[in-house]
N, C-alpha and C positions, 0 to 999 in steps of 0.2 A: 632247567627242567629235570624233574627227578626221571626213572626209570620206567616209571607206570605216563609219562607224558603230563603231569598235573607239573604247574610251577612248584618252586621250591616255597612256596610263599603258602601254598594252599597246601603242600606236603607237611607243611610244619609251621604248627599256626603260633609257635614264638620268635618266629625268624623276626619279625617286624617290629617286638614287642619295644624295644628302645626309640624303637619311630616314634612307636603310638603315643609312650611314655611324654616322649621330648614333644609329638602333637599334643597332649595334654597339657601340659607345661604351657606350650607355648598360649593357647588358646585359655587358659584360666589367668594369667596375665594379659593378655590383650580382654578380656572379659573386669579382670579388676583396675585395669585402667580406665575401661569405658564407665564403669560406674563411677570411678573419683572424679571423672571429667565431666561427669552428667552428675555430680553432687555438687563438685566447687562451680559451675552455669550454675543450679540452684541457689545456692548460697548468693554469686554474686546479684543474681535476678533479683532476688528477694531483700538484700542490701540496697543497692542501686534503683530500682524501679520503685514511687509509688503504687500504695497498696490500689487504687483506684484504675491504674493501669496494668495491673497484672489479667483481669480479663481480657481485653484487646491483645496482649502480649499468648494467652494462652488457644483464644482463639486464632493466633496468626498462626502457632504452630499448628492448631487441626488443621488450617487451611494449607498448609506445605505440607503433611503427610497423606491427605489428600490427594493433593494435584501431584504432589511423586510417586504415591503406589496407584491410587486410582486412574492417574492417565499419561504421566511421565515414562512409568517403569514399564507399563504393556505395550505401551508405542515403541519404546526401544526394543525391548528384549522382541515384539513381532518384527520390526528391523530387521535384530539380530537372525534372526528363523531365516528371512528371504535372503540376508545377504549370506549366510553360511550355506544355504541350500546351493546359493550363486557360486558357493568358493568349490564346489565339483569341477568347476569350468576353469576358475579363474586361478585357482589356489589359496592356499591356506596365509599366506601372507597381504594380498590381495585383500582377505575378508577380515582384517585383522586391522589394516588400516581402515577401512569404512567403517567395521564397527566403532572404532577411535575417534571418527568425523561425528557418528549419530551420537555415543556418550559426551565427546565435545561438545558439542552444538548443543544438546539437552541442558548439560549444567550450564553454558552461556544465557542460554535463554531461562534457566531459572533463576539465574540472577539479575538480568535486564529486565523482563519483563515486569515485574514488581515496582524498579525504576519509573519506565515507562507508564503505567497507571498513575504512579505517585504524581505526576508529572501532571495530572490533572485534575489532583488536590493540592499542588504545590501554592505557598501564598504568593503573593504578586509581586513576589521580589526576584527578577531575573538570576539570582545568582545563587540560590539555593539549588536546583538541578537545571543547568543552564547547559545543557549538551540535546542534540536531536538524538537520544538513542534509541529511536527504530531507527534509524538511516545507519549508523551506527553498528546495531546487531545487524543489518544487512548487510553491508559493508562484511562482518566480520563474517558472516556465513559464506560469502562469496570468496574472500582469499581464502576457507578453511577448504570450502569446496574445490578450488582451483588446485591446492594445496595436495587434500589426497587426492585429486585424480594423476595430478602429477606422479605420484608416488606413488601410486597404485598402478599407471601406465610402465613405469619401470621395473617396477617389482614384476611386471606379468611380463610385460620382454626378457627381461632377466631370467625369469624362472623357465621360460619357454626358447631360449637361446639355449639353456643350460639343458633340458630335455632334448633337443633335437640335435646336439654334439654325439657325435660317434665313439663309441666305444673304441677308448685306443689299448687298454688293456688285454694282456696275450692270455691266454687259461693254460 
């Protein structure tokens, strides 16, 4: 803190300037990797894939940016709102693990459940997806569930054993 009470950061607006820099940096290489990686999936798509099948192929990704930003990402991220509103009570480690079970769970289920439809356009050959995966994603919801409450039960005993310890230090 400077002398007038403002951090040193807002006293002096080049204190940080090597952060910004080395953020810049870092973020224009993760920015040109994601392009050479969303160039070589072009590249191979358009190798690989019939030209006949590139619609179905382009329409399946509207239908995943869809169902992630349209009703994936708002269900989580309102999750997230209730269970950090929650972590006043419970603490911040607490809300940290639940959030972990809701982004878990989401991306499991966006990977099964596309299974699971396929499953009944599948041909009549039992051994092309030959697993029950809704019992399956249940199954996995349930040890994910038992999972953090475990872990959640601890962390909140923990963090609450650790609050109500007496001050052994002298002043």
């Amino acid at each position: 803190m400077s002398e007038h009470g403002m951090s040193t950061a807002a006293a002096d607006p080049t204190a940080n300037a090597g952060e910004t820099r080395l953020m810049r940096g870092i973020r224009l290489c993760l920015i040109l990797l994601g392009a050479a990686l969303l160039a070589w999936g072009a590249y191979v798509m358009f190798d690989t894939v019939s030209a006949t099948r590139i619609p179905g192929v382009a329409l399946w990704i509207v239908a995943a940016i869809i169902l992630h930003d349209g009703i994936l990402a708002p269900i989580v991220f309102m999750l997230g709102v209730v269970i950090s509103r929650s972590g006043r009570r419970f603490g911040g480690a607490v809300v940290v693990v639940l959030e972990g079970f809701v982004v878990v769970g989401s991306i499991m289920a966006l990977i099964v459940v596309p299974v699971m439809i396929a499953t009944n356009y599948a041909p009549d050959n039992p051994t092309v997806l030959p697993l029950n995966y809704g019992a399956n994603l249940a199954v996995f919801f349930l040890v994910l569930a038992v999972v953090a409450a475990g872990l959640s039960v601890w962390l909140y005993s923990r963090t609450k054993r650790t609050n109500e310890r007496p001050d052994t230090r002298h002043s």
